[in-house]
C-alpha distance (Angstrom), angle and dihedral (degrees) to the residues before:
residue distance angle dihedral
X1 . . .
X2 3.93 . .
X3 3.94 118.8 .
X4 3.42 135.8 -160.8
X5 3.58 117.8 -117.1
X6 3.77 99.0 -132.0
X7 3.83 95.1 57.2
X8 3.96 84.9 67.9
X9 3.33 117.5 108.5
X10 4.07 87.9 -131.0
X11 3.41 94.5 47.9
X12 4.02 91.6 114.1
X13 3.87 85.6 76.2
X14 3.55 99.9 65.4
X15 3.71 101.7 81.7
X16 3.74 88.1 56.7
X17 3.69 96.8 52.0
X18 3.98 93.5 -120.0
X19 3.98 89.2 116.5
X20 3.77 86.9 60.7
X21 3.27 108.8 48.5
X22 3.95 81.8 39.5
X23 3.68 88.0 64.8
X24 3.82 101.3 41.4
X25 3.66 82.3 55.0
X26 3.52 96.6 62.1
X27 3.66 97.3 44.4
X28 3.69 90.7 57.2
X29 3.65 87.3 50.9
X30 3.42 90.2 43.7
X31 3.95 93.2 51.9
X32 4.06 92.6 49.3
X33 3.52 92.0 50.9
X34 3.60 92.6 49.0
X35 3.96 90.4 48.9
X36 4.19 94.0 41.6
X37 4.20 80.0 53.2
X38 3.78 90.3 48.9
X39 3.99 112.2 107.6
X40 3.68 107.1 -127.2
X41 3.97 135.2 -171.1
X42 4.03 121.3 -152.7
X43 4.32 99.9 -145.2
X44 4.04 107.4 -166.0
X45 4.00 83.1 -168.1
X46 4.04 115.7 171.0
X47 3.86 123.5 -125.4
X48 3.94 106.3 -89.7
X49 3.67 106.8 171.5
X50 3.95 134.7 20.0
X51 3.68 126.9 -174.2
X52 4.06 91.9 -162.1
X53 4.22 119.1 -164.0
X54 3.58 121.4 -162.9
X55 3.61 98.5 -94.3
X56 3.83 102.5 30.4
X57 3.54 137.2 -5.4
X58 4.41 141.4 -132.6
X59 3.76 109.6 -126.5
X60 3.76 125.2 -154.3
X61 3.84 129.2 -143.1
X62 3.76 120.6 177.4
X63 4.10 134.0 -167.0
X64 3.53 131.2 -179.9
X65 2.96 132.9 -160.7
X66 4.26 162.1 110.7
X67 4.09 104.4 -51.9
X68 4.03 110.7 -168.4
X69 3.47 121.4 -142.9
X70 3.68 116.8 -88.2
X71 3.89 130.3 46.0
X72 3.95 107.8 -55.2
X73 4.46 115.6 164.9
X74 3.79 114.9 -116.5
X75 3.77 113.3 -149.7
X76 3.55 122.5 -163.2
X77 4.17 114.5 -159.4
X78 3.12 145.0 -158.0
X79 3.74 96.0 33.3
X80 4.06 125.7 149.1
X81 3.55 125.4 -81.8
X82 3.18 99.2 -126.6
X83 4.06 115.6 57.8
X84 3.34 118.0 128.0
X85 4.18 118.2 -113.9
X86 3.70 96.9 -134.7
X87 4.12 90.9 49.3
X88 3.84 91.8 57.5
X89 3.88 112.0 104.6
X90 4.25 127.0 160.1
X91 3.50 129.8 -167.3
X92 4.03 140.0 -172.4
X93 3.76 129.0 -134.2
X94 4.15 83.6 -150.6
X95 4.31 123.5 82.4
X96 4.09 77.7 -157.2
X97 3.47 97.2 62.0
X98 4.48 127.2 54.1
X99 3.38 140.2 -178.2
X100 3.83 119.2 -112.2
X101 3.53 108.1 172.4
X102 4.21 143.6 6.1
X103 3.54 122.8 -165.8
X104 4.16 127.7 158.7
X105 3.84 110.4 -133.6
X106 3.57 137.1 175.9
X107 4.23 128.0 -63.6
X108 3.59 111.2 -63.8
X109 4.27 101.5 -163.8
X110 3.97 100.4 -107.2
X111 3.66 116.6 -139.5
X112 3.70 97.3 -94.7
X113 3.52 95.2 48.8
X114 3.96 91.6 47.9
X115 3.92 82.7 54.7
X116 3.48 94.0 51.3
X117 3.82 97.8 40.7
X118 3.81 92.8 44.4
X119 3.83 90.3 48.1
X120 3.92 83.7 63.9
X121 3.36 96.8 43.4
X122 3.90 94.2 57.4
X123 3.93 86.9 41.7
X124 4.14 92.2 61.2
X125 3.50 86.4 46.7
X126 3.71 101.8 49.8
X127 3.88 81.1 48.9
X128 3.38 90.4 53.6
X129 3.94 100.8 46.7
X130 4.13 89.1 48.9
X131 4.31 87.4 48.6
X132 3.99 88.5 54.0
X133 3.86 80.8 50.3
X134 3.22 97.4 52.8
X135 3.74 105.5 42.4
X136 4.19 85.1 57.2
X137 3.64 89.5 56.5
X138 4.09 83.9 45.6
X139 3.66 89.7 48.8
X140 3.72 93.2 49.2
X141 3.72 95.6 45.0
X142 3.96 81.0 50.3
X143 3.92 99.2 48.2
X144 4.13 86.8 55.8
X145 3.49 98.2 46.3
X146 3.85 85.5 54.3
X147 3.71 90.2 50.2
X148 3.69 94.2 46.4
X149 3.80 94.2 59.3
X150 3.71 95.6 35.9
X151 4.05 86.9 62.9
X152 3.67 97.6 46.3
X153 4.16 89.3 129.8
X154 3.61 124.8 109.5
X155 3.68 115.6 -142.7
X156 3.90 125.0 -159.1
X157 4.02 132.7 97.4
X158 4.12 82.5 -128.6
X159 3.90 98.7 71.2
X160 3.74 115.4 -142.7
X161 3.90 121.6 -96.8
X162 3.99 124.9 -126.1
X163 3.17 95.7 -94.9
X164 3.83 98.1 48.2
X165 3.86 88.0 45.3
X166 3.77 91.1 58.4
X167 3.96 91.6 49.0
X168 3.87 86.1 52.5
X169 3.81 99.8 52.8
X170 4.17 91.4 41.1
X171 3.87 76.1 59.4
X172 3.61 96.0 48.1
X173 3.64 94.5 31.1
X174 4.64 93.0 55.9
X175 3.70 97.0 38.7
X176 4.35 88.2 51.4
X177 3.88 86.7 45.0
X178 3.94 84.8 45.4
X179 3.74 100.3 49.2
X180 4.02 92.4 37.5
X181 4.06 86.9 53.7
X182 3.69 89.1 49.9
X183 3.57 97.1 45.4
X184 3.95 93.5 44.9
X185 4.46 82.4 51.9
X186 3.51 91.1 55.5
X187 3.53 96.6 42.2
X188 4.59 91.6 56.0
X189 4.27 80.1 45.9
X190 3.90 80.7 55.8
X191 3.95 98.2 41.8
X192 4.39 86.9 43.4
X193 3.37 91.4 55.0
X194 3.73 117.4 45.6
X195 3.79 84.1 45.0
X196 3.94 82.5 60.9
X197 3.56 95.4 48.6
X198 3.72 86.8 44.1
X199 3.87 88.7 59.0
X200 3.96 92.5 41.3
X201 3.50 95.3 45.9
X202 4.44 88.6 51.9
X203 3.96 90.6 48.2
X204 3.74 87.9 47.0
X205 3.65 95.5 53.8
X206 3.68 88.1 39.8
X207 3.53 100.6 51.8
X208 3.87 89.0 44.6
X209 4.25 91.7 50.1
X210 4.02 87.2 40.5
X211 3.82 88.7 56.7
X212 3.40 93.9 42.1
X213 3.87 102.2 50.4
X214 4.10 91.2 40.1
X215 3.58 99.4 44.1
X216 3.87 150.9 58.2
X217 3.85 148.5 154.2
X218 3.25 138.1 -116.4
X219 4.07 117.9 -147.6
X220 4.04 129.9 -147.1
X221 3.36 122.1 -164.2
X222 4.15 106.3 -163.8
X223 3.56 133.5 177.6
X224 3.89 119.4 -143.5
X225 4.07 117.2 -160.5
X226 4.09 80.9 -148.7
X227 4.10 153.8 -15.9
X228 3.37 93.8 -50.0
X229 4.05 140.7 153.9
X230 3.31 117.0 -128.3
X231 4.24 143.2 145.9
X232 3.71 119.2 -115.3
X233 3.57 110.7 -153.2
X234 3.93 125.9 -159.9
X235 3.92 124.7 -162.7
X236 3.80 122.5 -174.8
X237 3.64 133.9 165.4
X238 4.35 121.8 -119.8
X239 4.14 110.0 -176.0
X240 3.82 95.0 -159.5
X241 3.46 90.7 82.2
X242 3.76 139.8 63.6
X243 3.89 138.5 102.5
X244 3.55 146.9 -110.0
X245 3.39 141.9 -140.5
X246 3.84 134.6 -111.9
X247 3.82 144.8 166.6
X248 4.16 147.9 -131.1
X249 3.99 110.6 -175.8
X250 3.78 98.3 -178.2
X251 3.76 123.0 -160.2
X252 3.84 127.5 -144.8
X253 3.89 106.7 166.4
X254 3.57 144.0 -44.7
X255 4.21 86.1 -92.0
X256 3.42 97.2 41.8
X257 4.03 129.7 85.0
X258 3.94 109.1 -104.9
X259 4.13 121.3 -135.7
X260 3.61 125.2 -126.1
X261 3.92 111.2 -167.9
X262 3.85 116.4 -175.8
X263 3.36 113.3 -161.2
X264 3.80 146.2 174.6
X265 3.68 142.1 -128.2
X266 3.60 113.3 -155.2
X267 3.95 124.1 -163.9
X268 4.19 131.9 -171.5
X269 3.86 110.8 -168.8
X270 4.13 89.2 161.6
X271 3.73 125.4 106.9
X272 3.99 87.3 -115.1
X273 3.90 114.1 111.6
X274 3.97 103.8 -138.8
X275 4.00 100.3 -168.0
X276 3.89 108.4 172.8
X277 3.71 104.3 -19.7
X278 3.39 128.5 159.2
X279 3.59 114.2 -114.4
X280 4.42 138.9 -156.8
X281 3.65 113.7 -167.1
X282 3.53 112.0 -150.8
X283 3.89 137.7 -168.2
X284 3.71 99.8 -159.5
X285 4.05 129.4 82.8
X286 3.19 129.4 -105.3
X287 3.68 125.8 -118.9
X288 3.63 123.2 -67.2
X289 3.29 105.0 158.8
X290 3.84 136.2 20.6
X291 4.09 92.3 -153.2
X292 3.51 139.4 34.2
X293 3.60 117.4 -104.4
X294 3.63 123.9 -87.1
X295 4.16 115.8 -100.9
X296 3.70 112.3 -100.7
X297 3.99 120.2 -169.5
X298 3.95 119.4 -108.6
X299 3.42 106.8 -125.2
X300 3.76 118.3 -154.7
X301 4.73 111.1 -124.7
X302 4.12 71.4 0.2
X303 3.12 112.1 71.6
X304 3.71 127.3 -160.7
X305 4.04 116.6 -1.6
X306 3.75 120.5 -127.6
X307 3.65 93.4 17.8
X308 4.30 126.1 109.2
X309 3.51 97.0 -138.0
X310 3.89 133.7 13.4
X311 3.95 109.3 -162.1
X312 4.26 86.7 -158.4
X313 3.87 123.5 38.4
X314 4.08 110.9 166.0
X315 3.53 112.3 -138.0
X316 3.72 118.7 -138.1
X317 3.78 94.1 -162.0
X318 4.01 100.1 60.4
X319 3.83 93.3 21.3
X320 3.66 100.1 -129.8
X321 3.88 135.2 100.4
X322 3.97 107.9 -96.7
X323 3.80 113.7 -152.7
X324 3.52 122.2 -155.3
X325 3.85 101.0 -161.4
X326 3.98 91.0 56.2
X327 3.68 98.5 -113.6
X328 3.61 129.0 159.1
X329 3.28 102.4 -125.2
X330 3.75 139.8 130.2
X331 3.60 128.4 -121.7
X332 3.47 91.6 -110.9
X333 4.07 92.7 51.0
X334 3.37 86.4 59.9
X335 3.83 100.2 70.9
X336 3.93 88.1 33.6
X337 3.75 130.2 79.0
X338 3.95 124.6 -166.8
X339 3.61 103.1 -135.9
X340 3.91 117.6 -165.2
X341 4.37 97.7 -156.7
X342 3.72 96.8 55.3
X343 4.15 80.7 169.2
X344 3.47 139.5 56.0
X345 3.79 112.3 -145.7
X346 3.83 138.2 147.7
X347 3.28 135.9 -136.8
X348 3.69 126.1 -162.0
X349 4.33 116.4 -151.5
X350 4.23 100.6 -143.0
X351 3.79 80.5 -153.8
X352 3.95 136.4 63.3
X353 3.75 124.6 -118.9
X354 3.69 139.1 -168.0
X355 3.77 133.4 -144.0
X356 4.01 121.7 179.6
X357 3.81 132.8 161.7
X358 3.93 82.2 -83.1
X359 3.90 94.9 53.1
X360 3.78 110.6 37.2
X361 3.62 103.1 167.1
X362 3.83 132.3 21.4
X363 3.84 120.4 -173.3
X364 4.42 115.3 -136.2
X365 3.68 128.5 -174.0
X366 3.95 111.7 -124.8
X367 3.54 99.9 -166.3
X368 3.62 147.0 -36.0
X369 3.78 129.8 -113.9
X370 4.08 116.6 -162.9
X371 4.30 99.2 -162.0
X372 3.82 130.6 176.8
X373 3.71 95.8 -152.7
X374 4.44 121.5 173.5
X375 3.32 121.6 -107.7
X376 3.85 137.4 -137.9
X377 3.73 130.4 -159.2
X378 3.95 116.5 -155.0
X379 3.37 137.2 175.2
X380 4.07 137.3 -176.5
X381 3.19 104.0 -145.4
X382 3.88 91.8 -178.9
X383 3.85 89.2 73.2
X384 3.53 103.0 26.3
X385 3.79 157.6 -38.0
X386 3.83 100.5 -90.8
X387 3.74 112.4 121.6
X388 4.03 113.6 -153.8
X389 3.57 132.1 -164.4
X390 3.94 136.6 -131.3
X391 3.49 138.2 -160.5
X392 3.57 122.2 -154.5
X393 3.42 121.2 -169.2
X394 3.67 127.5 -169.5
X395 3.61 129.1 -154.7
X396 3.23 96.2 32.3
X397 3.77 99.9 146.8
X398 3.61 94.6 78.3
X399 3.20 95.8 70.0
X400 4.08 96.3 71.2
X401 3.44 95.9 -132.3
X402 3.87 136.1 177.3
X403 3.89 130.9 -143.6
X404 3.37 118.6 -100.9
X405 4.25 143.7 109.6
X406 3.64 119.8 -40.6
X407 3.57 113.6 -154.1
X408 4.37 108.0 -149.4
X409 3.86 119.5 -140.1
X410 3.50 115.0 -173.2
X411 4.25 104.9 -170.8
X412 3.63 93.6 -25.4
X413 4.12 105.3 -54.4
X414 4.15 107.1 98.3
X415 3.73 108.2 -114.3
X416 3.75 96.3 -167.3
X417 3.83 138.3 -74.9
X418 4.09 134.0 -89.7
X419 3.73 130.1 -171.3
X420 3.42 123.2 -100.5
X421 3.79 116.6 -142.1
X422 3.65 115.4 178.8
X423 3.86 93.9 178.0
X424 3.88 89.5 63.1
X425 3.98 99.8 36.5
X426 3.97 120.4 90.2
X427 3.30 130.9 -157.9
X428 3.87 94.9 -45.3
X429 3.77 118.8 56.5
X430 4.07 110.3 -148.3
X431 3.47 121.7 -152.6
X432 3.76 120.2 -176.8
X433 4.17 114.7 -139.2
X434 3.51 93.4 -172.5
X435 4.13 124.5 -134.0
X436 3.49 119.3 4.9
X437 3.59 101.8 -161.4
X438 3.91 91.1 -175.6
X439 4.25 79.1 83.7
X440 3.76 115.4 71.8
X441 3.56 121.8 -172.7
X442 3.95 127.0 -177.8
X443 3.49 130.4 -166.4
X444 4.09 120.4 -156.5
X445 3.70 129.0 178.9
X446 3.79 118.4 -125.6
X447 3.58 94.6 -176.4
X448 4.09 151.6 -14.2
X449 3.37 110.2 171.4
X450 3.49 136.2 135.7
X451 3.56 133.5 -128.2
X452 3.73 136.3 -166.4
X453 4.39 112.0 -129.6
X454 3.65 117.7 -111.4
X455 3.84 94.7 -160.2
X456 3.85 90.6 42.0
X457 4.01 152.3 20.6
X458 3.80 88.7 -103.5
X459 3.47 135.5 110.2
X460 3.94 125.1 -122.7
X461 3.89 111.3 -161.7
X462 3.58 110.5 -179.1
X463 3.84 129.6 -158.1
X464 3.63 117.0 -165.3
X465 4.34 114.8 176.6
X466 3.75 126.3 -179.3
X467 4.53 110.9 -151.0
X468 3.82 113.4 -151.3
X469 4.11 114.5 -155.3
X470 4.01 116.7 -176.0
X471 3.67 121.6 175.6
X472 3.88 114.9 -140.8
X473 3.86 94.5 173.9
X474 3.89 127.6 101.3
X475 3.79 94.8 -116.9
X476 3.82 144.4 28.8
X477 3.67 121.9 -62.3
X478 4.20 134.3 -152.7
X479 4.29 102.1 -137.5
X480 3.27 121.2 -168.0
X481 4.03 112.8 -163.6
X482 3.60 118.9 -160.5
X483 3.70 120.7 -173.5
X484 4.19 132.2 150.3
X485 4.12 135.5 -141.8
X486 3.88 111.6 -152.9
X487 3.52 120.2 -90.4
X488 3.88 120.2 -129.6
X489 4.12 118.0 -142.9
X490 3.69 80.5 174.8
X491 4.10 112.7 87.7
X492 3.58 87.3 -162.4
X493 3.94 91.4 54.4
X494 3.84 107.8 67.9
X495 3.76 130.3 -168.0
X496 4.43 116.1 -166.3
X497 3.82 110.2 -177.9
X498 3.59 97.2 -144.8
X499 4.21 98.7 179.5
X500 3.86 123.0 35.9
X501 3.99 101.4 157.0
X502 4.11 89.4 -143.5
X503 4.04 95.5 -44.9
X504 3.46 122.7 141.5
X505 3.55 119.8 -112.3
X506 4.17 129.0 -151.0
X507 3.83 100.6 -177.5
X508 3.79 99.3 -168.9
X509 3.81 93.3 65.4
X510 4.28 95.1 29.9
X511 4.11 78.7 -117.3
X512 3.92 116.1 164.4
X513 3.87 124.2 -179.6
X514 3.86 135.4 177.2
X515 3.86 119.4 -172.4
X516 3.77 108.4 -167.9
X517 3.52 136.1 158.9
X518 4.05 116.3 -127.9
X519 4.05 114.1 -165.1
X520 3.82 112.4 -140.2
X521 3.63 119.4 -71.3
X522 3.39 94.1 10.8
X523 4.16 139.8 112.2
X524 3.85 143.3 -145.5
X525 3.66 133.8 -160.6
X526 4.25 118.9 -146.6
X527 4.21 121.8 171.8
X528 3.52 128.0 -162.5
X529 3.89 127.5 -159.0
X530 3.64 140.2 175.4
X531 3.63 142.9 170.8
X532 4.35 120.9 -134.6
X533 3.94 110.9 -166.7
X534 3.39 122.9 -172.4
X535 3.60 134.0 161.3
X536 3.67 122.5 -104.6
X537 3.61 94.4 -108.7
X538 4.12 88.2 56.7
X539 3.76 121.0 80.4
X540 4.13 110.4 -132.5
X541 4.10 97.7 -152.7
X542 3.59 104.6 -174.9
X543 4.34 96.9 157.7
X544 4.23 93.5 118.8
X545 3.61 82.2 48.9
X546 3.60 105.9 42.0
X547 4.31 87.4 41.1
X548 3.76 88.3 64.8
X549 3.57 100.4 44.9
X550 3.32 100.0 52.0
């Protein structure tokens, strides 16, 4: 039936706006009742799966069990404080059963920590029974020594000899020292034990206030179209967790195939106990958002409308990009972002692991790359006579890889560790093996000597050097030979390579290069000579120079 709401006999309060608050009243009454009459189940269940990101990480608790028919709230305990309320999501194995509502509330004691607290509690009060029995046996022993000393009279018309007298106070004198001794006992009992319900009583309130202020719950209301069995799964997101990747390339020979481990090092700093869980690391980010942001008008010296604070505005008048944070950044890095995970990949651990407040971090191996990468030999002859090796790998991208440290191991022994960016690399990936002492290079003088011009006032000072290479290794190698001539600013300070032995010569910079092959076990000779003139009123200073060459 439908009424009218002027036929009701109330219907005078309507135009003052009592009817309506009248009503909302009642439906919030009527909504708490509804909830109070609700059936709800506390579930304390563990963390089974976590799909963790490298800043942050979803964590996944699961319960099943028998679900009546009707709406009932499902509360999970003994979660973290911290979880965000719009990274919460649950889900049902069951078409019967759905998920009305989510909501995080406040710490609901789990059953471990009722245990533990309620374990206390009956502690401080078996203290207190057992100090109630003890300060009646004090009050006893306290009540006789009163009436010992208030009957210290001897009555009798006789009198009592010395020797009687004596006996009397020994009497007197023990059962004093007896009641005093007892008195004193029960008085260290007394002492002992309040300081031990002192000590219970702060660990109880601790452990209640610690549970409070590091946990919560979060609380499902679901509606089952029957008696059915089904699992309840809750998913929420911690951020002080996550992982982050790292590297071994290990090197076995210039003939043999080189490894290239990726690993991961994976830490928990969140209250939440992960004890054999299955894990999914993952390079993406979670959700923030569920839509884009709305479009906001770029207003020139204004910057961006509808916003509090723009950190770029360009200014027309002076033609550059003013920024009011102080940054040094170009106009262009202001509308780009270097971002370290340019992929999103997955990868799934075939084996459990655990991380507690005793075991913060674990490291895993991801996978394992076997490579044949080239090498290259080089050596800079200009500073010294060290020849270092690089491996470059090509194809690299497959892999899906991450930037992060590389740690080098050259047969075994760790040589030292190099970063590797993948946003800066091209198609070849370089990784630098350090020495290879197998290559041994000398460098000899031939001549330095200086010489006065017969056709002129100048000076000719000539350098003449001889390089060594021998190859030590069991196969062929690519060398690379850098070496430098000085450079004259001076046009009336010359410098005329006059012997190169094939190298290739960039006069601006004084730059000299051979690239040669050397088989194994095998050697090659190179010179290079040149010729500084300078007129006797120049100074030739040649000291960096000469300091690195010899």
């Amino acid at each position: 039936s439908f009424y009218n709401i002027n036929h009701l006999p109330f219907a005078h309060l309507a135009d003052k706006g009592i009817l309506k608050r009248i009503i909302v009243v009642f439906s919030a009454w009527r909504s708490i009742a509804a909830k109070a009459s609700t059936p709800q189940i506390l579930i304390s269940a563990k963390p089974c799966t976590a799909t963790i990101y490298l800043q942050g990480a979803f964590v996944t608790r699961a319960h099943t069990g028998q679900i009546k028919k009707g709406i009932q709230r499902i509360t999970f305990i003994g979660l973290p404080k911290h979880i965000e309320q719009n990274k919460i999501f649950a889900g049902t194995n069951s078409t019967d059963v759905k998920i009305v509502s989510i909501s995080k509330v406040a710490a609901k004691l789990t059953a471990d920590m009722h245990s533990v607290i309620k374990r206390q509690t009956d502690s401080v009060e078996s203290i207190n029974n057992s100090m109630r029995l003890i300060k009646l046996h004090r009050s006893a022993y306290t009540n006789e020594y009163s009436l010992i000393n208030e009957n210290r009279t001897v009555s009798g018309t006789a009198g009592l000899n010395a020797l009687e007298l004596e006996k009397v106070a020994n009497v007197y004198r023990r059962k004093l020292r007896e009641l005093a001794d007892l008195i004193n006992a029960e008085d260290v009992k007394i002492d002992r034990l309040t300081k031990q319900s002192k000590m219970i009583n702060q660990r109880l309130s601790s452990n209640y206030q610690n549970f409070q202020r590091t946990k919560s719950a979060v609380e499902l209301t679901i509606m089952s179209n029957k008696k059915t069995t089904s699992t309840i799964s809750l998913k929420y997101f911690i951020r002080n967790a996550g992982w982050s990747p790292n590297y071994n390339f290990r090197f076995n020979g210039l003939e043999k195939p080189c490894n290239f481990e990726a690993n991961a090092t994976i830490s928990n700093n969140s209250i939440d106990h992960w004890d054999d869980i299955s894990v999914t690391l993952s390079t993406a980010q979670p959700v923030k958002k569920l839509a884009p942001d709305q479009f906001q008008s770029w207003i020139v010296n204004q910057g961006f409308k509808g916003r509090k604070k723009s950190a770029y505005m360009y200014d027309i008048s002076s033609n550059r990009l003013s920024n009011r944070n102080q940054a040094k950044n170009t106009f262009k890095d202001a509308f780009t972002n270097e971002v370290n995970n340019e992929i999103t990949e997955t990868y799934e651990l075939n084996y459990p692991i655990t991380l507690t407040k005793k075991t913060r971090t674990t490291h895993v191996e991801i996978k394992s790359i076997r490579t044949q990468p080239s090498f290259k030999h080089i050596v800079n002859l200009g500073s010294c006579d060290d020849t270092y090796l690089t491996a470059n790998v090509v194809g690299w991208q497959k892999w899906r890889l991450l930037s992060g440290p590389v740690n080098v191991y050259n047969h075994g022994e760790l040589n030292g560790s190099t970063q590797f960016k993948t946003y800066q690399l091209n198609d070849t990936m370089q990784i630098p093996l350090g020495i290879d002492r197998n290559v041994v290079v000398k460098y000899r003088t031939l001549k330095d000597a200086k010489e006065k011009s017969f056709l002129s006032s100048n000076y000719n000072h000539t350098f003449h050097f001889e390089i060594s290479v021998k190859n030590n290794n069991g196969g062929a190698i690519d060398l690379e030979m850098i070496d430098q001539v000085p450079v004259s600013i001076n046009e009336k300070i010359t410098v005329e390579v006059t012997e190169l032995s094939g190298a290739e010569y960039i006069k601006k910079i004084g730059k000299i290069t051979w690239k040669v092959n050397i088989p194994n076990n095998k050697g090659l000779k190179k010179q290079l000579k040149f010729i500084a003139k300078y007129p006797k009123s120049q100074s030739f200073n040649i000291n960096g120079y000469r300091n690195r060459r010899f």
